[in-house]
C-alpha positions in Angstrom: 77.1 -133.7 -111.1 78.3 -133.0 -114.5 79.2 -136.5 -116.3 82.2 -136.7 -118.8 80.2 -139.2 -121.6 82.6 -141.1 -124.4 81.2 -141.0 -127.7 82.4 -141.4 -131.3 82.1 -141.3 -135.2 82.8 -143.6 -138.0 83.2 -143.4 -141.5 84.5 -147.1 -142.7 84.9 -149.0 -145.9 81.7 -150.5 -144.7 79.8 -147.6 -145.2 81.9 -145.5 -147.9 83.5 -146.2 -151.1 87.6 -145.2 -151.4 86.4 -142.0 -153.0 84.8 -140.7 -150.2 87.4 -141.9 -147.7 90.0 -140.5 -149.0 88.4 -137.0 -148.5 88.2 -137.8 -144.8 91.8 -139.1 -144.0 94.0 -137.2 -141.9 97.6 -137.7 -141.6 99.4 -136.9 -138.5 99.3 -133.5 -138.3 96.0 -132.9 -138.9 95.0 -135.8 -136.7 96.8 -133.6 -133.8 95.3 -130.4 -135.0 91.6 -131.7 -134.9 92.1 -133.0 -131.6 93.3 -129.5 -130.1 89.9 -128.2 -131.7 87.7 -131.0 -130.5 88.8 -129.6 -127.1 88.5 -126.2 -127.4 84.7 -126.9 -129.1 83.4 -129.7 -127.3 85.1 -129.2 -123.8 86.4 -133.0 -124.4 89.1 -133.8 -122.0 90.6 -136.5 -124.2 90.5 -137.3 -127.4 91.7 -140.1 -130.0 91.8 -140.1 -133.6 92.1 -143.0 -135.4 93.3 -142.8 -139.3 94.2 -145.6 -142.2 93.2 -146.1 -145.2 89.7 -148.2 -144.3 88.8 -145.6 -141.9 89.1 -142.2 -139.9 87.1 -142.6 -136.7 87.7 -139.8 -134.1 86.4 -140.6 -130.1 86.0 -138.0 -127.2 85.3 -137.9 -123.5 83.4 -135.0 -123.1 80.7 -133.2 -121.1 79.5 -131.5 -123.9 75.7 -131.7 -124.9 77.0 -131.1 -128.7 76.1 -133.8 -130.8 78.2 -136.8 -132.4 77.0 -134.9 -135.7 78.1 -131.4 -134.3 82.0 -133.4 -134.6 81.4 -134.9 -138.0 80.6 -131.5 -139.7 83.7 -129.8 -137.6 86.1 -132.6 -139.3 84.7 -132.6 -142.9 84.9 -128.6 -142.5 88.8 -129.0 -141.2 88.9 -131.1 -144.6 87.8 -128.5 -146.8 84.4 -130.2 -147.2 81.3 -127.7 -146.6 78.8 -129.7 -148.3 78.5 -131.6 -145.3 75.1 -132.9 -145.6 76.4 -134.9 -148.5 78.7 -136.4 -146.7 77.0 -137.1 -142.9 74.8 -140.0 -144.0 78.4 -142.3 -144.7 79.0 -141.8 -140.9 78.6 -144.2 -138.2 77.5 -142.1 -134.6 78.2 -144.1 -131.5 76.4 -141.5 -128.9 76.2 -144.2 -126.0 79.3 -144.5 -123.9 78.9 -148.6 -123.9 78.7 -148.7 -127.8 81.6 -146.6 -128.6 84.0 -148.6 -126.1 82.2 -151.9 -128.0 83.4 -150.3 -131.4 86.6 -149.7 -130.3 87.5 -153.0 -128.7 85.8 -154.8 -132.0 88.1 -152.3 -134.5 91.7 -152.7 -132.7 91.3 -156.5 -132.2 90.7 -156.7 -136.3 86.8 -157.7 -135.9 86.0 -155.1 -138.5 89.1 -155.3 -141.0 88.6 -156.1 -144.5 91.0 -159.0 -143.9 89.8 -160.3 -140.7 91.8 -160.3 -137.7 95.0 -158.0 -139.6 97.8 -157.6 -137.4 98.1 -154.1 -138.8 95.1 -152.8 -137.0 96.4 -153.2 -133.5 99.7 -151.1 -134.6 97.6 -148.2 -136.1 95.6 -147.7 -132.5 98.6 -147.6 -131.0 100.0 -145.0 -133.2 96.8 -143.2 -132.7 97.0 -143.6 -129.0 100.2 -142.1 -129.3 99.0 -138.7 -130.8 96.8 -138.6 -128.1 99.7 -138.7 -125.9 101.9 -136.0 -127.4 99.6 -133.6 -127.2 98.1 -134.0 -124.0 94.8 -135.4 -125.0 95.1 -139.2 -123.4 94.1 -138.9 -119.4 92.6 -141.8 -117.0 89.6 -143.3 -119.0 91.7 -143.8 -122.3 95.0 -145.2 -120.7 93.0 -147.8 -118.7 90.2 -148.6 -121.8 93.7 -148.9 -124.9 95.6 -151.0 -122.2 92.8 -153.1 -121.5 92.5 -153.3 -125.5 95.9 -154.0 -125.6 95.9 -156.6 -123.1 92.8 -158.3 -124.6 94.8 -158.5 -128.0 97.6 -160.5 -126.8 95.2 -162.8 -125.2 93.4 -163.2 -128.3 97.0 -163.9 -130.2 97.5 -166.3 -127.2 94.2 -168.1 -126.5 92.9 -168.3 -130.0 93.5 -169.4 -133.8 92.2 -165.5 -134.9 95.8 -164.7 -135.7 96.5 -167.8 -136.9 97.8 -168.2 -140.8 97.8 -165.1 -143.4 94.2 -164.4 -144.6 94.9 -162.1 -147.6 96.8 -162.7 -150.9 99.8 -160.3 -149.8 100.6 -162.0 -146.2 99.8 -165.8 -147.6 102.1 -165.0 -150.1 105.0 -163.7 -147.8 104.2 -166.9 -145.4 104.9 -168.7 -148.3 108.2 -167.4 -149.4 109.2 -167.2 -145.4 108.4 -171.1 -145.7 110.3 -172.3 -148.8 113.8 -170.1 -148.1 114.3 -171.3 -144.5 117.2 -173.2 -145.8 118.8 -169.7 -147.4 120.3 -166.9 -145.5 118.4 -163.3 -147.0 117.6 -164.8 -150.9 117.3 -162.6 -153.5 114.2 -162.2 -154.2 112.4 -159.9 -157.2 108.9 -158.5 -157.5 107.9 -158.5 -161.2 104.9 -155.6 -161.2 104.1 -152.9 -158.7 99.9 -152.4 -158.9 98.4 -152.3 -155.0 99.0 -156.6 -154.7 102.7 -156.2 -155.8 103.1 -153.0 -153.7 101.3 -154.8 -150.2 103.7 -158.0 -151.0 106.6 -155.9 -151.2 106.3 -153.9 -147.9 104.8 -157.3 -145.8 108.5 -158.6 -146.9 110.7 -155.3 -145.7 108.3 -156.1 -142.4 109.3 -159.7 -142.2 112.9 -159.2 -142.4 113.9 -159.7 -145.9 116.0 -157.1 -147.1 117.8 -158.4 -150.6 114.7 -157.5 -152.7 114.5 -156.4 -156.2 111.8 -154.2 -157.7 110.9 -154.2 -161.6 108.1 -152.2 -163.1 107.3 -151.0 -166.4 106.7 -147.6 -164.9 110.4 -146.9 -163.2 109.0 -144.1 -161.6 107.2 -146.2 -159.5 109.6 -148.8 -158.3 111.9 -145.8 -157.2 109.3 -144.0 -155.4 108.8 -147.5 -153.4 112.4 -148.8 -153.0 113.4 -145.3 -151.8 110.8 -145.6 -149.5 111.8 -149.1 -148.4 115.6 -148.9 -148.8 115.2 -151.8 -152.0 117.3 -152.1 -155.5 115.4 -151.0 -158.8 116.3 -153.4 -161.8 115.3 -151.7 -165.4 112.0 -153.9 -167.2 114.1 -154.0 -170.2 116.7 -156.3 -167.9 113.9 -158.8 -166.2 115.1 -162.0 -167.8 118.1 -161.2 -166.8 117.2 -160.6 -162.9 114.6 -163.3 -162.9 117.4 -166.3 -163.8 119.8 -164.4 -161.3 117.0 -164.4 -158.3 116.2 -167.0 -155.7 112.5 -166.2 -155.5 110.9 -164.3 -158.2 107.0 -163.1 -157.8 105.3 -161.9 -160.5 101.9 -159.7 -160.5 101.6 -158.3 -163.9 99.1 -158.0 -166.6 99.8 -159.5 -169.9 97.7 -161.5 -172.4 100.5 -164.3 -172.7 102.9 -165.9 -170.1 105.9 -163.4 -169.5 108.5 -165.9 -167.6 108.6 -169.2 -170.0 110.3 -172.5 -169.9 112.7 -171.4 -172.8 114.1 -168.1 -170.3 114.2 -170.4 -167.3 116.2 -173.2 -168.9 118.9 -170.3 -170.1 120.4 -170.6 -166.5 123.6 -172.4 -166.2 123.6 -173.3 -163.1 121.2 -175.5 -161.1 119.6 -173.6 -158.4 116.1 -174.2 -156.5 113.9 -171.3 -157.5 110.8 -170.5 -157.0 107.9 -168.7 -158.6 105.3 -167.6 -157.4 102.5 -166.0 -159.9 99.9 -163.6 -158.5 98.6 -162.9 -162.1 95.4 -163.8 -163.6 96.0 -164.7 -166.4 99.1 -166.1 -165.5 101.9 -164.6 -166.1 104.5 -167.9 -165.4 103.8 -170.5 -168.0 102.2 -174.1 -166.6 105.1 -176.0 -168.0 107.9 -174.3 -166.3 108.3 -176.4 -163.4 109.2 -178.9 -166.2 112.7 -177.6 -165.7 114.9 -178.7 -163.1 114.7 -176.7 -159.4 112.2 -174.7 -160.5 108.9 -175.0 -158.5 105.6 -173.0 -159.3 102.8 -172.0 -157.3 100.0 -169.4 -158.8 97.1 -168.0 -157.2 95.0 -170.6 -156.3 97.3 -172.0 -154.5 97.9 -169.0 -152.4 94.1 -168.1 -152.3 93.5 -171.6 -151.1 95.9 -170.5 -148.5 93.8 -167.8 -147.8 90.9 -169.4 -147.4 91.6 -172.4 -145.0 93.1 -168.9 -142.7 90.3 -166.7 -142.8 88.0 -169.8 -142.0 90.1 -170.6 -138.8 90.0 -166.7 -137.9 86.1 -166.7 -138.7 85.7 -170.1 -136.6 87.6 -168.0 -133.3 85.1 -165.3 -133.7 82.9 -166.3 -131.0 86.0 -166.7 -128.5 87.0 -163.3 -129.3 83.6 -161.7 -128.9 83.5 -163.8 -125.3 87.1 -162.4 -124.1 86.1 -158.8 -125.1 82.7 -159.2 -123.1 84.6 -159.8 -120.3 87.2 -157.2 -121.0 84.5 -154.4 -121.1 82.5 -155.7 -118.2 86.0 -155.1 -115.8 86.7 -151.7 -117.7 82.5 -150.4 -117.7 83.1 -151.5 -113.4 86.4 -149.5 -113.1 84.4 -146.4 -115.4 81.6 -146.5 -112.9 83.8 -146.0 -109.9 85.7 -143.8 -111.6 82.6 -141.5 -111.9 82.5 -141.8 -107.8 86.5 -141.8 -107.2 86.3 -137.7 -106.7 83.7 -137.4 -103.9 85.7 -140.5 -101.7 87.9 -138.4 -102.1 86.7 -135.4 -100.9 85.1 -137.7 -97.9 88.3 -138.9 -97.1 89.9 -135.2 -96.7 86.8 -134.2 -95.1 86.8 -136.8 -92.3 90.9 -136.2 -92.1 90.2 -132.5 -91.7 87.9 -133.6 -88.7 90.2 -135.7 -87.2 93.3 -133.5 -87.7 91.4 -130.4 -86.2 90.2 -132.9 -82.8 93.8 -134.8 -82.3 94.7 -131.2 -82.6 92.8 -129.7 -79.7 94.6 -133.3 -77.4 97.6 -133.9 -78.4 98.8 -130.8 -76.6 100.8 -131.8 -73.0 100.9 -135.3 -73.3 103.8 -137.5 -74.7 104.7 -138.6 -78.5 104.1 -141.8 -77.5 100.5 -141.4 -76.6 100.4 -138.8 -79.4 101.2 -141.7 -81.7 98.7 -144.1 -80.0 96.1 -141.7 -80.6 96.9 -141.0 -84.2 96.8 -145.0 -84.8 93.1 -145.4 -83.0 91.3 -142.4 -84.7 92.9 -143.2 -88.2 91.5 -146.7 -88.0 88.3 -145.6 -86.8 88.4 -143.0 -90.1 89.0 -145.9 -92.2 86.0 -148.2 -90.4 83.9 -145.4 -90.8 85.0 -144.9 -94.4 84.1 -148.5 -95.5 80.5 -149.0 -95.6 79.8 -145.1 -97.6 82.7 -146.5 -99.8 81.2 -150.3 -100.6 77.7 -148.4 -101.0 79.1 -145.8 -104.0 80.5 -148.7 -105.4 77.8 -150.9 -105.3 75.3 -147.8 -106.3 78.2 -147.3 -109.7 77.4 -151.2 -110.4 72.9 -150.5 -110.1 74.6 -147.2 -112.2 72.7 -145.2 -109.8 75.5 -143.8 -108.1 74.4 -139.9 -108.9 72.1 -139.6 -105.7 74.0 -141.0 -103.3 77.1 -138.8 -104.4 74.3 -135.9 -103.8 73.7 -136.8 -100.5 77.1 -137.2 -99.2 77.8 -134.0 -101.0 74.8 -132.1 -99.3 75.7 -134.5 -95.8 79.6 -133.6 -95.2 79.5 -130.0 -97.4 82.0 -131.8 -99.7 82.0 -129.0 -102.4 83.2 -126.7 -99.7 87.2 -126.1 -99.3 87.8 -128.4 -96.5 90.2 -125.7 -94.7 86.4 -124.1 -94.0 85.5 -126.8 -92.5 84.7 -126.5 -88.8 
C-alpha cells in the first residue's frame, strides 16, 4: 500500500538574511507555476506554497521517494539560482509528516513571526490556500488540516491574550491614533517620512479604516508610488508646515539632526484645535517643548515602544495556551489522517459485501411480493452493517497503534478487494 507522506521546506528570516530571501520569493504566478511542477515531478497530489516577505515555504502530499532537498533545488532552479549548494544549507526540511503539520499550525497562528502573534500571518495562509485552490492542487488532507488551522486561530483570538494589544512600533502606533480620534469622524491625519516604519504605519491605517491621510516625503516619487497604491493625497515637502498646522494627527518618522516640527510652527495656528503628534524618530524630530502650546499633545517612541512591550509580553505569557490548543488540534487532525489512510479499503469492503448481498437477494427476490422483497432488503442490509462494524472499529483502532498497513493487507488478500467488484462471484 503506497502512502501519500506530507512533507515541507523552509527558508525563514530565522535562518536567512533579507538578501537571500529575496532571491527565493515568489509572487503569485510563480507560486502557481511551481506547484503545477511539484506535481508533475514529485507525483504530489496537493500542494501549498506559502510566500511573504519573512518566508517562502512550499508543502506537498506526495508518494514520491524524492527528497525534501530534491524540492528545494527545483525552486531555487525555477528562481534562476543554479548554485544551489550555496543556497540549501539556509533551508529548513521537515521530512516527517507530524513535523511539517507542527510547522504549519506554529507559522499560521504567528508562533514564528518576527512580531509575535501578527494578524497578518493568518491572512497570507489563506491566500496561499487559495492558490492551491485555483489550480486544483488543494484535495482532502489540506482542506481538513487549513480548516482545522483556521479554526484553531479563532480560538486562540477567543480564548487567549496572544492577539491582545499591537506588539510592533507600526500597529501600537495605529492603536494609538485609533484611541485618541474616537471623538472625530475620519481626521486628517499626515505621515511626515516614508522609510519601511513610515510605510508599515501608513498601510496598517488604509487597513483600519482611515482614509483622509496625507503623505509627505522628501523623495515625491515615493509618496506617489504609495498613495497610488493606497488611494492617499501627496502634499509637496516644501509645503509640510503648512499641512502639519492644517492636520488633526500628524506622525513624523524622519531623520534629521535637529527637531523639524517646533513650538514656534505649532503656535502659527489660529485656531485652537486638539492635535496630536506622534514622533517615531530617533532623534526626535518633534521638539520636547511643543506640547507647551495649547491642544497640542506629544507622544515619541518610548512611549509607543513601551506600548509594545507590555503587548508582546502578554502575547509571550499566552504562549503556552497556544502551544496546548494546537496539541489538541493536531492530535484530532493526526486521528482523522490515520483513518483517512484506511477510508479506501472500508470502502472497497463495503461494495464488496453489497455486491454479495445484491447478487444473493438477487437469486430470492424473484416470485415473491414487494413487501417481503422490502423486508428482506431491510434484514440483510442490517446484517451487512453488523458484520461491517467490528473489521471497521479494528482499522480504526489499528490507524490509532499506526499499524493499520497489515490488517488493510489482509482484508485486501481476504475479500479480493483490489479486484473489480463486478468480478466478484
Amino acid at each position: 500500500m503506497q502512502v501519500s507522506q506530507f512533507k515541507a521546506i523552509s527558508i525563514s528570516s530565522k535562518n536567512a538574511p533579507v538578501g537571500v530571501r529575496e532571491y527565493i520569493a515568489l509572487n503569485e504566478g510563480e507560486a502557481k507555476s511551481l506547484m503545477v511542477k511539484v506535481q508533475d515531478f514529485f507525483e504530489a497530489s496537493e500542494v501549498l506554497v506559502v510566500s511573504t516577505c519573512n518566508r517562502t515555504e512550499i508543502y506537498h502530499n506526495a508518494p514520491s521517494p524524492q527528497s525534501n532537498e530534491d524540492l528545494a533545488k527545483l525552486l531555487l532552479v525555477e528562481k534562476g539560482l543554479t548554485d544551489t549548494a550555496h543556497y540549501l544549507p539556509y533551508f529548513v526540511f521537515y521530512d516527517n509528516q507530524n513535523d511539517a503539520v507542527r510547522h504549519l499550525f506554529e507559522v499560521a497562528t504567528g508562533l514564528h513571526s518576527q512580531v509575535v502573534g501578527d494578524m497578518q500571518i493568518p491572512n497570507q495562509v489563506k491566500q496561499a490556500y487559495q492558490w492551491s485552490a485555483d489550480t486544483g492542487m488543494a484535495g482532502p488532507f489540506l482542506h481538513r488540516l487549513l480548516h482545522s488551522i483556521f479554526f484553531t486561530n479563532k480560538r486562540v483570538a477567543q480564548e487567549t491574550t496572544f492577539r491582545d494589544g499591537a506588539a510592533s512600533t507600526s500597529y501600537a502606533a495605529v492603536e494609538l491614533i485609533n484611541q485618541v480620534t474616537t471623538a472625530k469622524a475620519n481626521p486628517h491625519i499626515l505621515m511626515l517620512g516614508l522609510g519601511d516604519l513610515g510605510t508599515d504605519v501608513c498601510r496598517n491605517l488604509k487597513e483600519k479604516g482611515f482614509t483622509n491621510i496625507t503623505l509627505t516625503n522628501r523623495t515625491r516619487q515615493k509618496s506617489e508610488e504609495l498613495a497610488n497604491e493606497l488611494g492617499l493625497t501627496v502634499v509637496e515637502f516644501e509645503n509640510a508646515e503648512e499641512a502639519i498646522l492644517q492636520a488633526d494627527v500628524v506622525i513624523s518618522s524622519i531623520v534629521r539632526p535637529e527637531p523639524f516640527i517646533t513650538r514656534d510652527l505649532l503656535e502659527k495656528q489660529t485656531v485652537f484645535t486638539f492635535k496630536y503628534l506622534i514622533d517615531l524618530s530617533v532623534p526626535r524630530s518633534i521638539a520636547a517643548d511643543t506640547e507647551q502650546v495649547p491642544g497640542v499633545i506629544v507622544y515619541n517612541i518610548d512611549y509607543i515602544q513601551q506600548r509594545t512591550n507590555e503587548a508582546t509580553a502578554k502575547r509571550m505569557a499566552a504562549m503556552p495556551q497556544v502551544q496546548i490548543l494546537i496539541a489538541a488540534a493536531i492530535e484530532e487532525f493526526s486521528d482523522w489522517s490515520k483513518e483517512m489512510i484506511v477510508s479506501p479499503t472500508i470502502q472497497k469492503l463495503k461494495n464488496a459485501l453489497e455486491a454479495i448481498r445484491q447478487e444473493e437477494l438477487g437469486r430470492y427476490l424473484k416470485g415473491i411480493d414487494t413487501e417481503e422483497a422490502a423486508r428482506l432488503d431491510k434484514i440483510t442490509a442490517s446484517m451487512m452493517q453488523k458484520i461491517l462494524k467490528q473489521p471497521v472499529v479494528q482499522l480504526k483502532a489499528a490507524c490509532k497503534r499506526g499499524d493499520a498497513e497489515n490488517l488493510v493487507e489482509v482484508l485486501s488478500d481476504l475479500f479480493n478487494l483490489e479486484k473489480p467488484v463486478q468480478n466478484q462471484h
